[in-house]
C-alpha positions as semicolon CSV with decimal commas, in nm:
position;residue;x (nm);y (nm);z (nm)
1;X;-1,723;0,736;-1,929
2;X;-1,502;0,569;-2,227
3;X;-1,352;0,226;-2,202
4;X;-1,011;0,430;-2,253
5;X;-1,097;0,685;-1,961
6;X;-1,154;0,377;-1,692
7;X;-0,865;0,276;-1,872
8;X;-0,641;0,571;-1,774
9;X;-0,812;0,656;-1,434
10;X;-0,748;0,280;-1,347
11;X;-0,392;0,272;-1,395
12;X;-0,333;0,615;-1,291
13;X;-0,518;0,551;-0,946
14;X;-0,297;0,226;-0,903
15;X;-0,003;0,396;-0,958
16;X;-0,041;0,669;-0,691
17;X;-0,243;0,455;-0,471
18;X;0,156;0,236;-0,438
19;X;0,300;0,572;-0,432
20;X;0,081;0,688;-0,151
21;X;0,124;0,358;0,048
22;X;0,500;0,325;-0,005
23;X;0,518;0,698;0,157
24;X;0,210;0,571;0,482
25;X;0,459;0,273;0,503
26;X;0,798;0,441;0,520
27;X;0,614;0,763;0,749
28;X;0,514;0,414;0,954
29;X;0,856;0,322;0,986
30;X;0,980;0,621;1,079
31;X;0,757;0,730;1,329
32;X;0,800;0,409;1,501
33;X;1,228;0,477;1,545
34;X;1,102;0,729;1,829
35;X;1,357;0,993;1,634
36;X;1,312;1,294;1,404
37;X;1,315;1,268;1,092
38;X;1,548;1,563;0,905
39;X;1,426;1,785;1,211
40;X;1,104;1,714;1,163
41;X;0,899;1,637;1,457
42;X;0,743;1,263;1,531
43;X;0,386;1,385;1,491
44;X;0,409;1,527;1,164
45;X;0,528;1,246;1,034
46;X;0,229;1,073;1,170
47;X;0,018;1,262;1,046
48;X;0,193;1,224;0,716
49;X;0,124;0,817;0,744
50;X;-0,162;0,879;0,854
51;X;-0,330;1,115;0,532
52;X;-0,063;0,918;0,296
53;X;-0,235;0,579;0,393
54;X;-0,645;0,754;0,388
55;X;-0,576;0,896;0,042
56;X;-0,399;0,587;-0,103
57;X;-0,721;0,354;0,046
58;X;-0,947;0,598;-0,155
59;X;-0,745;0,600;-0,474
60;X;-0,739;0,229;-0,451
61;X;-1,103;0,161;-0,414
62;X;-1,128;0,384;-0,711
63;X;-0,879;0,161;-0,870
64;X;-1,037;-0,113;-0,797
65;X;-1,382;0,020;-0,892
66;X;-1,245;0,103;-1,199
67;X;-1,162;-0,284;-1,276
68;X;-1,497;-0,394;-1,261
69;X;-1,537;-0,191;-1,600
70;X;-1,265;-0,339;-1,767
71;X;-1,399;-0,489;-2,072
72;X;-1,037;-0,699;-2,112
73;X;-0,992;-0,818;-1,794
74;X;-1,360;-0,903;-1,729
75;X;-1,302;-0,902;-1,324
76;X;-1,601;-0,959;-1,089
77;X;-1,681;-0,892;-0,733
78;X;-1,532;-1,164;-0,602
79;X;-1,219;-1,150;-0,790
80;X;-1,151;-0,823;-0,627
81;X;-1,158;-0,925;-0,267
82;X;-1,112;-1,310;-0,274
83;X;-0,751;-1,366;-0,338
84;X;-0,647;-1,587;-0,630
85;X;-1,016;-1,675;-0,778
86;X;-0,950;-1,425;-1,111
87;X;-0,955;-1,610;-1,467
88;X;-0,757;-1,297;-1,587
89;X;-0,357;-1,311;-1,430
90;X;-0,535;-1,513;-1,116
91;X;-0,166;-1,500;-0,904
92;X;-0,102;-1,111;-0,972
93;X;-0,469;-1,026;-0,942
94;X;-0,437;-1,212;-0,633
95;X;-0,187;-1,078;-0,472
96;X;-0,332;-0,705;-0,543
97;X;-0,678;-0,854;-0,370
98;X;-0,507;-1,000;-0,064
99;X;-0,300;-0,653;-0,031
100;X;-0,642;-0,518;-0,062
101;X;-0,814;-0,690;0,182
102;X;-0,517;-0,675;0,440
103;X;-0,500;-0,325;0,392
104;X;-0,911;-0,266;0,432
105;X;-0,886;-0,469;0,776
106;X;-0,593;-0,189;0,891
107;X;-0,841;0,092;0,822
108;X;-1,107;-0,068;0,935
109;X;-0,944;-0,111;1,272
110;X;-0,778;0,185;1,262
111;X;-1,129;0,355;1,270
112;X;-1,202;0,137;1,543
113;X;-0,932;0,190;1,729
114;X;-1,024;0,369;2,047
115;X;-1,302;0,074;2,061
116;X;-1,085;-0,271;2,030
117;X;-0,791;-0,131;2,186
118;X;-0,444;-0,055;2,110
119;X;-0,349;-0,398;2,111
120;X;-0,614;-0,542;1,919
121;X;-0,521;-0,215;1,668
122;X;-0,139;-0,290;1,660
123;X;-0,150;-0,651;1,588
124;X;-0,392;-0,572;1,290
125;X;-0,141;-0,257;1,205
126;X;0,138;-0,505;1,168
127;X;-0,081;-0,633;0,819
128;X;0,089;-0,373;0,686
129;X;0,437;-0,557;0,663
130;X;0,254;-0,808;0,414
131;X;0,018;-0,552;0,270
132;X;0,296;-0,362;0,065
133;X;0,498;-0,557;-0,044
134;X;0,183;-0,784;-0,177
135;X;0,102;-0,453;-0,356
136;X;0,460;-0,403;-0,504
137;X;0,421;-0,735;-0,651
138;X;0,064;-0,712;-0,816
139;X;0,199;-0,395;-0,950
140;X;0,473;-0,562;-1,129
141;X;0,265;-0,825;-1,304
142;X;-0,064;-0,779;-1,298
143;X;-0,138;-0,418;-1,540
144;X;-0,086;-0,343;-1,875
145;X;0,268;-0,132;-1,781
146;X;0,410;-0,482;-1,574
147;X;0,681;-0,465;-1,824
148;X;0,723;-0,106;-1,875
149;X;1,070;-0,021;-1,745
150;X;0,937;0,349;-1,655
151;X;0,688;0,095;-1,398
152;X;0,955;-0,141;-1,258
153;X;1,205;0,197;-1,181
154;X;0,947;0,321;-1,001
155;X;0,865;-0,031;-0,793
156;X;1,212;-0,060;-0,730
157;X;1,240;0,331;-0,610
158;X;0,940;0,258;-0,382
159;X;1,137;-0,092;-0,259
160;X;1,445;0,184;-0,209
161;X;1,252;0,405;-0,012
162;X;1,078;0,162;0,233
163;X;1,426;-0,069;0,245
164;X;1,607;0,299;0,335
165;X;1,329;0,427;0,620
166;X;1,397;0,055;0,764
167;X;1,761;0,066;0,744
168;X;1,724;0,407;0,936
169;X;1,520;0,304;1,168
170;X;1,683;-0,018;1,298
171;X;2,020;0,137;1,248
172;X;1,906;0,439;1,487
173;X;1,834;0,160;1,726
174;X;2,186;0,043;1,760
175;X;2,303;0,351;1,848
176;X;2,043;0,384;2,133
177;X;2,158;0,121;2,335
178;X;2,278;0,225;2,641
179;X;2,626;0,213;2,714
């Protein structure tokens, strides 16, 4: 495969691997409001986070893979899953490992589940909080598009979106408060 094909599979893989996890995230939040959703029932939303979150783990491994090709950046190993150690953009790198890492641990466990517990499971889950937005900000500074204004509109949709499906969610909580 070409230098310019990693090139384009690598970017194109990180960009729908943060679409992908801004939908798991918000599906996440919304799931956890114990309301519908625009009529739509609690479980297909889970299973919504659920697939949204699988896929964007593949099509970030496949981003990452990709990286390890990258004649410019020249990452290793390490620099992948050890947060901070890159030569190349070592804080945004960094931040894109440590989202990495925190979000292999919630699949990991969420595999696992039924065999640690769902306590052990939910406090792992809860990764997730730092996860994305770790993600969002290795996105806007660590690839070739960080400065890209088409890039940053769609970070700050994704920060819309997740900011919204919170604002629903904790707002639909005021209103169920018994009387």
């Amino acid at each position: 495969m070409s230098t310019d094909a990693l090139w384009y599979l690598g970017r194109g893989t990180g960009v729908m691997a943060l679409l992908l996890l801004t939908a798991a995230v918000a599906a996440g939040v919304l799931t956890w409001s114990g309301r519908t959703v625009a009529g739509v029932p609690r479980f297909a939303v889970a299973v919504v986070h659920r697939n949204a979150g699988l896929i964007a783990t593949v099509l970030l491994v496949v981003h990452v893979s990709t990286l390890l090709f990258d004649p410019y950046a020249q990452l290793k190993l390490a620099d992948l899953v050890v947060p901070f150690t890159s030569i190349y953009r070592p804080l945004w790198i960094g931040l894109g490992a440590a989202a990495f890492d925190l979000l292999l641990a919630i699949v990991v466990t969420s595999m696992l589940r039924t065999r640690i517990g769902l306590r052990g499971w939910r406090a792992v889950h809860w990764f997730a909080y730092a996860s994305w937005p770790l993600a969002l900000l290795h996105v806007l500074g660590a690839g070739s598009d960080a400065g890209q204004a088409w890039l940053r509109a769609l970070a700050v949709t994704c920060f819309i979106v997740v900011a919204g499906a919170a604002t629903w969610r904790f707002a639909g909580r005021s209103r169920e408060v018994p009387v």
